[in-house]
Legacy VTK file of the C-alpha trace (Angstrom):
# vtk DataFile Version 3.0
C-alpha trace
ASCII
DATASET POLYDATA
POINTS 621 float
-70.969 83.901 66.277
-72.192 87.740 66.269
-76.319 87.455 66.834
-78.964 89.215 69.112
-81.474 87.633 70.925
-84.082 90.229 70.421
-84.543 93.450 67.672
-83.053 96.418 68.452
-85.792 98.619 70.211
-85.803 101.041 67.138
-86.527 98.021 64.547
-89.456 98.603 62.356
-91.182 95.357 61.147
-91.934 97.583 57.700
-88.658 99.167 57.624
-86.851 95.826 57.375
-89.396 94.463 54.648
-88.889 97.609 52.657
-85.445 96.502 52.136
-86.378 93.379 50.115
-87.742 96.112 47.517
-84.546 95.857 45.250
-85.249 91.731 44.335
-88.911 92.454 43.986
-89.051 95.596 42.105
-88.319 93.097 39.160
-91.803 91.419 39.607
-93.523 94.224 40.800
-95.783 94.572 37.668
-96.812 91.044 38.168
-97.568 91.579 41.720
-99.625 94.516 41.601
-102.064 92.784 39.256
-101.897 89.520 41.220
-103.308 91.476 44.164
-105.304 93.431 42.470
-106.805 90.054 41.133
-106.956 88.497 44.545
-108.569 91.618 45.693
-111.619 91.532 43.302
-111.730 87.682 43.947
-112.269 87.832 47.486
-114.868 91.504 47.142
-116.516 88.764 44.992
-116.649 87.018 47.735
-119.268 90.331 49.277
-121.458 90.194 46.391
-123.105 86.807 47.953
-124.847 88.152 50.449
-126.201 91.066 48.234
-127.893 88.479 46.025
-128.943 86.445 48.821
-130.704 89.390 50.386
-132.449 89.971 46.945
-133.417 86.533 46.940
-134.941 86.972 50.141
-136.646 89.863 49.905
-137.771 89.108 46.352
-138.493 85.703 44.766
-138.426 83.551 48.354
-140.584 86.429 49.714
-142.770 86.140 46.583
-143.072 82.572 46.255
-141.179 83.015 42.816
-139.252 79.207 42.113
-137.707 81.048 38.712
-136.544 83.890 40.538
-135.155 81.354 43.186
-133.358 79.342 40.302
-131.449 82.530 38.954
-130.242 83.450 42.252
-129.045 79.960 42.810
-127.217 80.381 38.791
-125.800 83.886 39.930
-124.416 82.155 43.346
-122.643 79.630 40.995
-121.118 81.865 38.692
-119.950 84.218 41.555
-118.349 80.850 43.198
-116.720 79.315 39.818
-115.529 83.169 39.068
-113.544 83.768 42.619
-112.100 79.905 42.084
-110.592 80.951 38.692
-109.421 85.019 40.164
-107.608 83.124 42.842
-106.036 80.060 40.846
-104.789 83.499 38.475
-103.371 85.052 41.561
-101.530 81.909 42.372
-100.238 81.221 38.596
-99.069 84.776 38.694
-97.236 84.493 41.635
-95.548 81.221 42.084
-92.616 81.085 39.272
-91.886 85.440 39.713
-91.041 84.422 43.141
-89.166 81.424 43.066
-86.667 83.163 40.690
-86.538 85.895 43.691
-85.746 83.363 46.328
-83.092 82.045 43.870
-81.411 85.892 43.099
-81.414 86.106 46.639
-79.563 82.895 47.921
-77.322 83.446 44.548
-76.619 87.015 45.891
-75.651 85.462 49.917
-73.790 83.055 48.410
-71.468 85.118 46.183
-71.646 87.388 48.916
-70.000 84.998 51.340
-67.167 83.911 48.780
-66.271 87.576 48.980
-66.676 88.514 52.623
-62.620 88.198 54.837
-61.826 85.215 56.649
-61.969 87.026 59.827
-65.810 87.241 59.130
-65.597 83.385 58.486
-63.561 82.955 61.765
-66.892 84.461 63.831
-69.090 82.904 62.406
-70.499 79.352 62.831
-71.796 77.553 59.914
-74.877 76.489 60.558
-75.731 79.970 61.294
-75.030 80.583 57.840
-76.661 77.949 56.559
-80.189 78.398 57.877
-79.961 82.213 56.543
-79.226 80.693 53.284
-82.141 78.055 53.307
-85.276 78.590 56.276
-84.913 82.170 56.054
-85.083 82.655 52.301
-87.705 80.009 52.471
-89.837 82.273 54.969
-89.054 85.342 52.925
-90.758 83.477 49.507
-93.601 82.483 52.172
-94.167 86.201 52.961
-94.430 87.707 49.528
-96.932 84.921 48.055
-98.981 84.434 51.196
-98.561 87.118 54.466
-97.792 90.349 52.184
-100.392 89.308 49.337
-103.471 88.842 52.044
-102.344 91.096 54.307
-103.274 93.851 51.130
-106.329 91.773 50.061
-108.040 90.986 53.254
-107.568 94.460 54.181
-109.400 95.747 50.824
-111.771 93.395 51.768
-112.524 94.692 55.263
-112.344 98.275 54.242
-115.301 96.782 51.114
-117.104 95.064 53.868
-117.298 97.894 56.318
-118.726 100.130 53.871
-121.250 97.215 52.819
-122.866 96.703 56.144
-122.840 100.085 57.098
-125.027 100.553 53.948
-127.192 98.504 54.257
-127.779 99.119 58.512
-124.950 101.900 59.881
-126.132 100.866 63.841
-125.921 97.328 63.267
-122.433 98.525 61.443
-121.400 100.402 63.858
-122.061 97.386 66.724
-119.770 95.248 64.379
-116.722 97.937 64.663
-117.017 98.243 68.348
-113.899 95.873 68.734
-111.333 97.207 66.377
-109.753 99.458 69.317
-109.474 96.720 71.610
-107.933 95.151 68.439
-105.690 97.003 67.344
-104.239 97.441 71.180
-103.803 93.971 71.539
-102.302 93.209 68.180
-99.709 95.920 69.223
-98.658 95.241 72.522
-98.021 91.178 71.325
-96.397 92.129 67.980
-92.848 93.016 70.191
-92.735 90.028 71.968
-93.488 87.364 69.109
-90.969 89.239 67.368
-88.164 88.736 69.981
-88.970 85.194 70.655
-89.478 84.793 66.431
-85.830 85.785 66.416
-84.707 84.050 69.396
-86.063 80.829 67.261
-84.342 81.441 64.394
-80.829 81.936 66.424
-81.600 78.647 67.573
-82.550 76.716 64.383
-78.785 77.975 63.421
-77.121 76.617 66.067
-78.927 73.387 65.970
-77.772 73.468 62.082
-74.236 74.020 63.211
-74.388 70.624 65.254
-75.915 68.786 62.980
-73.087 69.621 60.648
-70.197 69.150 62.551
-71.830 65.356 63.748
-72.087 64.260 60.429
-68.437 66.184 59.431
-66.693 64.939 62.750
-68.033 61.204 62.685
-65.029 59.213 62.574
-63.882 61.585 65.538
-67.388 60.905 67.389
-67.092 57.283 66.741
-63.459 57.199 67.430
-63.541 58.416 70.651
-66.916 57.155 71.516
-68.649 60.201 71.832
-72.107 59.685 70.341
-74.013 59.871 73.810
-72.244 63.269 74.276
-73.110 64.880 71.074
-76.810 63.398 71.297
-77.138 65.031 74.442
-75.896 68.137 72.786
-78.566 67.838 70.151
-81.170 66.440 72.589
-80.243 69.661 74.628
-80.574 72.314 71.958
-83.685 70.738 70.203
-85.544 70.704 74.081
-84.546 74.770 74.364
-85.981 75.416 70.370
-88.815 73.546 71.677
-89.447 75.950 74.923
-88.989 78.760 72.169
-91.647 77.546 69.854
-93.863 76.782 72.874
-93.770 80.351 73.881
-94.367 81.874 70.510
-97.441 79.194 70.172
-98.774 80.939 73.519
-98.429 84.303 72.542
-99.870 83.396 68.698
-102.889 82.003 70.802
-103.275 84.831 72.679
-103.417 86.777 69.940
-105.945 84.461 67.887
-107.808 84.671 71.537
-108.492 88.284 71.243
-108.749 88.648 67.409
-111.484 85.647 67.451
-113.714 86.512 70.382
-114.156 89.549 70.050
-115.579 90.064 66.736
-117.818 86.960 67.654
-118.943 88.646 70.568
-120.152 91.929 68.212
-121.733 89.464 65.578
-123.540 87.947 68.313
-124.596 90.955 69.696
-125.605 92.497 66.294
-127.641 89.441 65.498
-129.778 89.966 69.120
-130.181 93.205 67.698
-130.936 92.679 64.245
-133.209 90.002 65.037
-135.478 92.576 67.583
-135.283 95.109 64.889
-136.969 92.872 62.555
-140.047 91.430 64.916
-140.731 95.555 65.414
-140.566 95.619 61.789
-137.469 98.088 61.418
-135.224 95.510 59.444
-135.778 93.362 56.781
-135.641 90.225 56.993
-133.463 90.074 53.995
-131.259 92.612 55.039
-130.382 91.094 58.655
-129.944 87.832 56.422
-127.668 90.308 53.930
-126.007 92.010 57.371
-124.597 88.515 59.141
-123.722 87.094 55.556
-121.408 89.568 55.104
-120.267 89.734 58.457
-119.460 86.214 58.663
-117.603 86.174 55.005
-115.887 89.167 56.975
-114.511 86.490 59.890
-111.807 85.036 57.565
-109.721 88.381 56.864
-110.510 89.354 60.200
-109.081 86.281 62.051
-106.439 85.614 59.794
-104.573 89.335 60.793
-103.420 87.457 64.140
-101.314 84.783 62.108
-100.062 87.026 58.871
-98.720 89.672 61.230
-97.155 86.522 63.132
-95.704 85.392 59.796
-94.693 88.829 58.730
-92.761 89.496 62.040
-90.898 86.145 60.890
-90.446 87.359 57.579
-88.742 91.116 58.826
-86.769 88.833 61.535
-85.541 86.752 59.084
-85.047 89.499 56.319
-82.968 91.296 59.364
-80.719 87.647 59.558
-80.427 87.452 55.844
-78.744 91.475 55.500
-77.020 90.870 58.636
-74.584 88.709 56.418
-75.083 91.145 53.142
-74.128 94.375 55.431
-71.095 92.184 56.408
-68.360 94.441 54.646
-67.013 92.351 51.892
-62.961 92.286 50.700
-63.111 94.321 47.508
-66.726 96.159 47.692
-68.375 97.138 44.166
-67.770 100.494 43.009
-71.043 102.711 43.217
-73.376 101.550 40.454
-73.018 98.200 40.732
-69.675 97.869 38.561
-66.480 96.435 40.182
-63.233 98.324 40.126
-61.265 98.933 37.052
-58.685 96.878 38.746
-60.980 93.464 37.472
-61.914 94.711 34.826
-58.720 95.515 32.955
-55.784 93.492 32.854
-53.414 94.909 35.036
-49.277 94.962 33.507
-47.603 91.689 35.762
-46.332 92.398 38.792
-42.508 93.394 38.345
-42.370 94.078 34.385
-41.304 97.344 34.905
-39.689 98.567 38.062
-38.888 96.745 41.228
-37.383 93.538 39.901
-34.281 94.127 41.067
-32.276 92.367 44.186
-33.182 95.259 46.137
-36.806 95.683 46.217
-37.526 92.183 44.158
-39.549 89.023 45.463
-41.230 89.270 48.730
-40.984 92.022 51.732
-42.209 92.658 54.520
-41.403 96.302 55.844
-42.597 96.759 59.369
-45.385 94.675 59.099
-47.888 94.492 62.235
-51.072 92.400 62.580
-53.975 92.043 65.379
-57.306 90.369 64.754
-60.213 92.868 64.127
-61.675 91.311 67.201
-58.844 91.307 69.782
-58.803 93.391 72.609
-57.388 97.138 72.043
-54.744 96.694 75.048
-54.003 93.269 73.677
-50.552 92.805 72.466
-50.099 92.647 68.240
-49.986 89.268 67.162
-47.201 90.496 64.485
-45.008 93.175 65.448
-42.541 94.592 62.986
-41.520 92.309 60.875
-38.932 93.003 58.292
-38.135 90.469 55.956
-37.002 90.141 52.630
-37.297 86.848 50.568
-35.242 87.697 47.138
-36.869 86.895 43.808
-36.150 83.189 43.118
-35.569 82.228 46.921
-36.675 80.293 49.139
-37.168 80.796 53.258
-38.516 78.898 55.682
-40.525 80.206 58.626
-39.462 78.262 61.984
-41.104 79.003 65.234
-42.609 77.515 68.259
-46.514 77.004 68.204
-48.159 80.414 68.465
-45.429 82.195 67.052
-47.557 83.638 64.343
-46.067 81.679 61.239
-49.601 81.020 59.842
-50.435 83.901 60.327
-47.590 85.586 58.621
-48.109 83.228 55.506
-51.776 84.471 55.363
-51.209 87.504 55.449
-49.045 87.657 51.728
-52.715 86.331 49.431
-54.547 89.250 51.956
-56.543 86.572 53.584
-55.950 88.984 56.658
-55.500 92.294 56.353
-52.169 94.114 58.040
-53.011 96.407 60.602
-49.434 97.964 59.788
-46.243 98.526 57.865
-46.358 96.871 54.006
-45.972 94.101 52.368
-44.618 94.100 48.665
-44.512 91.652 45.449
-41.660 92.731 43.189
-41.748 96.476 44.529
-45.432 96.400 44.000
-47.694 97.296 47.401
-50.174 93.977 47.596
-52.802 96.548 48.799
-52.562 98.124 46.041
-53.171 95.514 44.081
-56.615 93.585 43.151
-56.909 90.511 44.938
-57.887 88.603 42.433
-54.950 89.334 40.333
-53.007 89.192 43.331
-54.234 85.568 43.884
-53.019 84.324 40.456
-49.800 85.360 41.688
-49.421 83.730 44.847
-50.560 79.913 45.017
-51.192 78.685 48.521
-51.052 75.633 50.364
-52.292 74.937 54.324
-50.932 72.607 57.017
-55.413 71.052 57.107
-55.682 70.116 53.387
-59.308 71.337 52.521
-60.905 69.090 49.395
-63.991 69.547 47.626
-66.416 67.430 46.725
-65.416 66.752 43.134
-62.976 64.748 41.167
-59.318 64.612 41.852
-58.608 66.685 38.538
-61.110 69.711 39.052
-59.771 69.884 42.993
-56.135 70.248 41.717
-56.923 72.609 38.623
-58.656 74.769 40.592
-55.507 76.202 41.366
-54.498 77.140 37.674
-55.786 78.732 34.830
-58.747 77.662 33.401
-57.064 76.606 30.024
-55.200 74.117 32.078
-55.630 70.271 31.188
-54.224 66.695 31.202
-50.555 68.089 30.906
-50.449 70.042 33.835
-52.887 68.178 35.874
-50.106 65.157 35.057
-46.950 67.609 36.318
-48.613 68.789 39.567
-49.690 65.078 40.641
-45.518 63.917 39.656
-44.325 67.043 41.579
-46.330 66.387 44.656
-46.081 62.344 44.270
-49.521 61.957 43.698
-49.441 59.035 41.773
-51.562 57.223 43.787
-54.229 59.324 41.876
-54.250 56.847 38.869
-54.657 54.130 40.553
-57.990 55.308 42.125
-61.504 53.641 40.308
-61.859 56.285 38.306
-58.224 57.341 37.986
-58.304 61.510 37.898
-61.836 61.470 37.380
-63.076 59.475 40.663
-64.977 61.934 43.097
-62.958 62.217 46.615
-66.366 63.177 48.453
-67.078 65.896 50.980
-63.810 67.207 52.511
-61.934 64.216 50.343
-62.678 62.288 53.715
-62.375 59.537 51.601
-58.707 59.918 50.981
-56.032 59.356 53.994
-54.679 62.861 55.343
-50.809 62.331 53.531
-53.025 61.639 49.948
-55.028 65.061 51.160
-52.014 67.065 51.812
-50.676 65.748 48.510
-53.491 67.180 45.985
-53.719 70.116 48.153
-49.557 70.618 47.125
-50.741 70.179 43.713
-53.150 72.345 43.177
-50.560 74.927 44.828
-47.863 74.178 42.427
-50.145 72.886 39.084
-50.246 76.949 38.326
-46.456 77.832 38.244
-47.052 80.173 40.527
-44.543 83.394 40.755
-44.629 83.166 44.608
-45.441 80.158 46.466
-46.596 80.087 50.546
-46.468 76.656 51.831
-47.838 76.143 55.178
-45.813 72.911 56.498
-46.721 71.337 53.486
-45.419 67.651 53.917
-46.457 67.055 57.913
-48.820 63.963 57.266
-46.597 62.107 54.716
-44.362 59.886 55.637
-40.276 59.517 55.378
-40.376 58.328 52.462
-42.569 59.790 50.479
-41.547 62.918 52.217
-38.108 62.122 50.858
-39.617 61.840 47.007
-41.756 64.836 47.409
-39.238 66.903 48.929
-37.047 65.815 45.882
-39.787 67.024 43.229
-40.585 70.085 44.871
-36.907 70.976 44.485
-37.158 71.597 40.962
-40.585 73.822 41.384
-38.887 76.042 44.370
-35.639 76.891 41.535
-38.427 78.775 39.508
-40.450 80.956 42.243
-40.211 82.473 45.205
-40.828 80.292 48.157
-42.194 80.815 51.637
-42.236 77.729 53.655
-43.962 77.296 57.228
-41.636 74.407 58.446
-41.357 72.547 61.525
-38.708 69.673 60.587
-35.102 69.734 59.717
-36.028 67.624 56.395
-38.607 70.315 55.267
-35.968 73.290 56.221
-33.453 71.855 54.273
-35.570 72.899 50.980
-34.873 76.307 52.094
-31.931 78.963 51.088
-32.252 80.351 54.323
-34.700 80.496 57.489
-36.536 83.521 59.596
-37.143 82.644 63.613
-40.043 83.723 64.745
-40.405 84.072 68.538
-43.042 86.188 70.271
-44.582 87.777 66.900
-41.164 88.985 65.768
-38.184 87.813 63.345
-35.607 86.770 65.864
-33.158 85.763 63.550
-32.351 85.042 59.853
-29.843 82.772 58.768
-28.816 79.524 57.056
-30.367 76.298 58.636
-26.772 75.541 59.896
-25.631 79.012 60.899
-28.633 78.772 62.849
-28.382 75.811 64.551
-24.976 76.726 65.695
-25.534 80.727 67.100
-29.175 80.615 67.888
-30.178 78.224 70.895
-33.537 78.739 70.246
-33.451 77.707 66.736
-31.381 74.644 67.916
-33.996 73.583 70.405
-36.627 73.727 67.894
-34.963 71.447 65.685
-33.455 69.503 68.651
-35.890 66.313 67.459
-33.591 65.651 64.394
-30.079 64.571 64.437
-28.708 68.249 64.160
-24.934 66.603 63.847
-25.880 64.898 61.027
-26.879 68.254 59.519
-23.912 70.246 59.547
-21.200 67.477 59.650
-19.481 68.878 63.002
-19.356 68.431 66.390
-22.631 69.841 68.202
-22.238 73.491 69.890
-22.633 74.292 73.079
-26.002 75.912 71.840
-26.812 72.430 70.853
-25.607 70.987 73.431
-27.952 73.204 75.570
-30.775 72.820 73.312
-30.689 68.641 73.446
LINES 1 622
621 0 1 2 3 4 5 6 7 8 9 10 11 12 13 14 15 16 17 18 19 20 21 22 23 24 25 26 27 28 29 30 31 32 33 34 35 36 37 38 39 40 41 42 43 44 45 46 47 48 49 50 51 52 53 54 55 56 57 58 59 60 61 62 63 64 65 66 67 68 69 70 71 72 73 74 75 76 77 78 79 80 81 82 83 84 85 86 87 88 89 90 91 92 93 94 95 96 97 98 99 100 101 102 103 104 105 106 107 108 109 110 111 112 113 114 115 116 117 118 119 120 121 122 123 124 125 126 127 128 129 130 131 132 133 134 135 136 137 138 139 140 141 142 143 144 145 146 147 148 149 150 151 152 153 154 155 156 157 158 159 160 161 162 163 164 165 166 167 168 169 170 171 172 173 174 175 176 177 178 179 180 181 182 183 184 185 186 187 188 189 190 191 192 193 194 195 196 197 198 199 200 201 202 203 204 205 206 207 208 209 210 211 212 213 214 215 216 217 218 219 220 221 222 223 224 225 226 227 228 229 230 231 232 233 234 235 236 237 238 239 240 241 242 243 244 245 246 247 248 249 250 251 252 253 254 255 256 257 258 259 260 261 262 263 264 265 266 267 268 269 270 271 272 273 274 275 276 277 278 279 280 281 282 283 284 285 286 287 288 289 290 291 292 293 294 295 296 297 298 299 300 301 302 303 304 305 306 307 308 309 310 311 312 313 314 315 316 317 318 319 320 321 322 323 324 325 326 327 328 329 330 331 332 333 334 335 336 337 338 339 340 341 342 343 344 345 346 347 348 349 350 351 352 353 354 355 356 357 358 359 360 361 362 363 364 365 366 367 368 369 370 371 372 373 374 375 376 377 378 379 380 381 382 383 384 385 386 387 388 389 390 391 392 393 394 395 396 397 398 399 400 401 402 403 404 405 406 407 408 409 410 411 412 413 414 415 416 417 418 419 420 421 422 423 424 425 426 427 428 429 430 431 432 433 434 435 436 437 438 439 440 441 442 443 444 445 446 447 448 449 450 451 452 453 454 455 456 457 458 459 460 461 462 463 464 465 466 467 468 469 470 471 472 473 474 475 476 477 478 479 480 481 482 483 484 485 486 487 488 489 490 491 492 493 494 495 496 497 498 499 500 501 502 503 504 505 506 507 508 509 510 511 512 513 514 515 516 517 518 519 520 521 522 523 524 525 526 527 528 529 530 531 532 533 534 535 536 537 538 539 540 541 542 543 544 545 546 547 548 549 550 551 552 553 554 555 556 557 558 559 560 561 562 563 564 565 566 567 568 569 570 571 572 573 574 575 576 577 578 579 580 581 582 583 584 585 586 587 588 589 590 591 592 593 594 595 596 597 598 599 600 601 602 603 604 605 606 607 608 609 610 611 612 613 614 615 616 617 618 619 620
């Protein structure tokens, strides 16, 4: 899984925030006047000491009990009038940016529907996942709490300054004395909470990721007795996010260490001051009572800078984890403007109603077709190398190889869940780059050797591969085709939920709604990835007898590693080493291609072509 331990040196805390501008430009009109509320609330919060020092100097000074009661009403009002600015601020906030945090995780996760299985491939899971859930949940943190105060209590220091240099600018002055020292400090620790910030985030992920897989891979951990093992895993990657967090606590309480004492050092010392300037009769008394009030409602926005910059370098770290997935370059990007190609939104003529329907240049080729992961090496070898194949509209051909052949890959390469890195392939004549995917993908129906179910019932997991005005009908044909039966006879018949990954259902009862939802469509072209390898003989037998009749109206591409499953074919390609090595009947094969007769030397090849076994055979056994 692609991640860095630490920002690049040329990351800007604001820089990466700015880029959450697009989701809250939306709100921005309720924002500004939130903080602008919040900001009057807490300079209301300044007026105190004002009236306290009038109170002082005046009706306390003058023995004046009225005066005393309508400083005491004034102080009240103030109080009940910044509890009601900053209950606004919160009501003003809270639902604008809960519908953010929604656009957002909406926008990752139709983002990651979109994004190539190689980016899939790379990435773990549970990295994924905590981008999708603690990071947006920090983000929603930032822009009602960090970003709000981080405005206000700055307003409010800027107010305050001006206040106590008013009313004393030496004492004032005394009371700035730290903000260099500050300002230093908050700078030099702001790089390294912001590495280890992200360095605890990386680790949240892959502590996500093995949470996952335990609870996905149970029967496997119980099976094999491996509970100790994976706790230990856990145990091991929860003590390292520990030593993570324990060194961001350190360097957050150095920071509070620095941000805390020294202003409390300058109070002090401007109260030793203060309090001489008065006995020689320079000061007021109210106004050194005015002068520390003020500097001690000051302390809050003061002290809290150490922790909001801590939570805004979390926020930009985690803003930087959430567009590290939405910079991921997706399949089909959006045209500029926001509007997808013309290719979705128009119908496009079907594939083959026109030109290129003919035997020639009809059903499925592949013209020099070569393929290497984005990720492999550049000196590595192709893991397809010129393949030329054509399966005629209406056939069928299987795809026989040893393990690592490429046959998967070949099959996933005709819906474009991989990209060639050369030569073409073509539907009908037409070039399946060319063409959208989506329309592309109502063309070709698919169905892999690891079943993959969702959790929901039996009939929305199979008519997921159809159009959306299928029903009963079809769900009915695809469950007889792929002798599915077994599907009625559940609680709930159709409608009983098979649970997360249908773990629920044995792998053969898997592989059989996964064949259904291929074939529920009538799909033009058909890729089967060894289809029928967890069903038994029998059923295998029935199935294979079904599918028959749905392989006489489409063109077929079968991945197939048994005799039985070959036999549904018109003819077979060899793969060997990445390349077609030969094509052929299943019988021509087995008698002029020793590899081929190897392959298929676990079935009773004799039986198959109803002669005495070649000396290829022969060989082979």
């Amino acid at each position: 899984m692609p991640k860095s331990d630490a920002p690049s040196k040329d990351r800007s805390a604001v820089r990466t925030l700015l880029r959450l501008w697009p989701y809250v430009r939306p709100i921005r009109t309720r924002l500004i006047i939130a903080a602008f509320v919040a900001i009057v609330a807490s300079c209301t919060g300044l007026v105190f000491p004002l009236v306290l020092k009038w109170m002082v100097d005046g009706p306390v000074a003058d023995s004046d009990p009225a005066g005393v009661w309508l400083g005491a009403l004034v102080l009240l009002l103030l109080g009940v009038a910044e509890a009601l600015l900053f209950g606004l601020r919160r009501w003003l906030v809270a639902r604008p940016l809960s519908r953010v945090e929604a656009a957002m995780r909406a926008d990752l996760f139709r983002h990651l529907q979109r994004l190539p299985v190689s980016f899939h491939d790379r990435w773990a899971s549970g990295q994924l996942l905590s981008r999708g859930t603690t990071d947006l949940m920090l983000l929603r943190l930032f822009l009602a709490f960090p970003l709000m105060f981080l405005l206000v209590n700055g307003a409010t220091i800027v107010v305050g300054v001006i206040i106590l240099l008013g009313q004393d600018f030496t004492l004032g002055l005394v009371l700035l004395a730290p903000v260099a020292p500050m300002v230093i400090a908050c700078a030099y620790y702001e790089g390294r909470y912001s590495a280890v910030a992200r360095q605890a985030q990386d680790q949240v992920g892959d502590l996500t990721t093995v949470v996952e897989e335990s609870v996905l891979g149970i029967r496997i951990i119980k099976g094999f007795g491996r509970h100790r093992s994976q706790a230990r895993a856990f145990r091991e990657l929860s003590h390292t996010l520990r030593g993570t967090e324990l060194v961001k606590a350190r360097i957050l309480a150095s920071i509070y260490a620095v941000i805390m004492s020294l202003p409390e050092a300058a109070i002090g010392a401007a109260l030793v001051l203060g309090t001489v300037r008065v006995a020689d009769g320079d000061l007021s008394t109210g106004t050194l009572v005015a002068f520390l009030s003020t500097a001690l409602a000051l302390r809050w926005p003061v002290e809290s800078i150490g922790f909001l910059l801590a939570m805004s370098q979390e926020s930009a770290t985690a803003t930087e984890r959430y567009f590290e997935v939405m910079d991921a370059e997706p399949e089909d990007p959006p045209a500029k403007g926001g509007e997808m190609p013309a290719a979705r939104t128009a119908p496009k003529a079907e594939s083959g109603t026109g030109t290129g329907t003919g035997t020639k240049s009809g059903g499925l080729r592949f013209d020099g077709v070569e393929f290497r992961y984005p990720d492999a090496a550049p000196d590595a070898p192709p893991v397809l190398a010129r393949i030329d194949l054509h399966v005629r509209s209406g056939e069928t051909m299987a795809i026989v190889g040893a393990t690592g052949s490429g046959k998967t890959t070949l099959t996933a390469l005709v819906p474009r869940l991989h990209e060639i890195t050369g030569g073409r392939i073509t539907l009908d004549g037409e070039d399946i780059t060319a063409m959208d995917r989506e329309h592309l993908r109502t063309l070709v129906a698919v169905a892999f050797e690891e079943p993959t179910l969702f959790s929901a019932t039996v009939g929305e997991n199979v008519l997921m591969g159809a159009d959306p005005s299928a029903g009963a009908p079809e769900l009915r044909r695809a469950l007889d085709v792929a002798q599915a039966d077994f599907a009625h006879a559940l609680p709930r018949g159709t409608d009983t939920q098979v649970g997360e990954q249908g773990l629920s259902l044995s792998g053969g009862q898997r592989q059989r709604l996964a064949l259904a939802r291929a074939v529920v469509g009538r799909p033009r072209f058909l890729v089967l990835d060894d289809p029928l390898s967890a069903l038994d003989v029998h059923t295998e037998a029935l199935v294979e007898a079904a599918l028959r009749r749905v392989l006489a109206d489409t063109t077929a591409l079968i991945v197939a590693h048994r005799p039985s499953t070959v036999q549904l074919a018109d003819r077979v390609a060899l793969l060997s080493g990445g390349r077609v090595a030969a094509v052929g009947t299943h019988q021509q094969l087995l008698r002029e291609n020793a590899e081929y007769a190897w392959l298929m030397s676990g079935a009773d090849t004799t039986a198959d072509t109803g002669a005495e076994p070649t000396a290829a055979e022969e060989a082979a056994r």
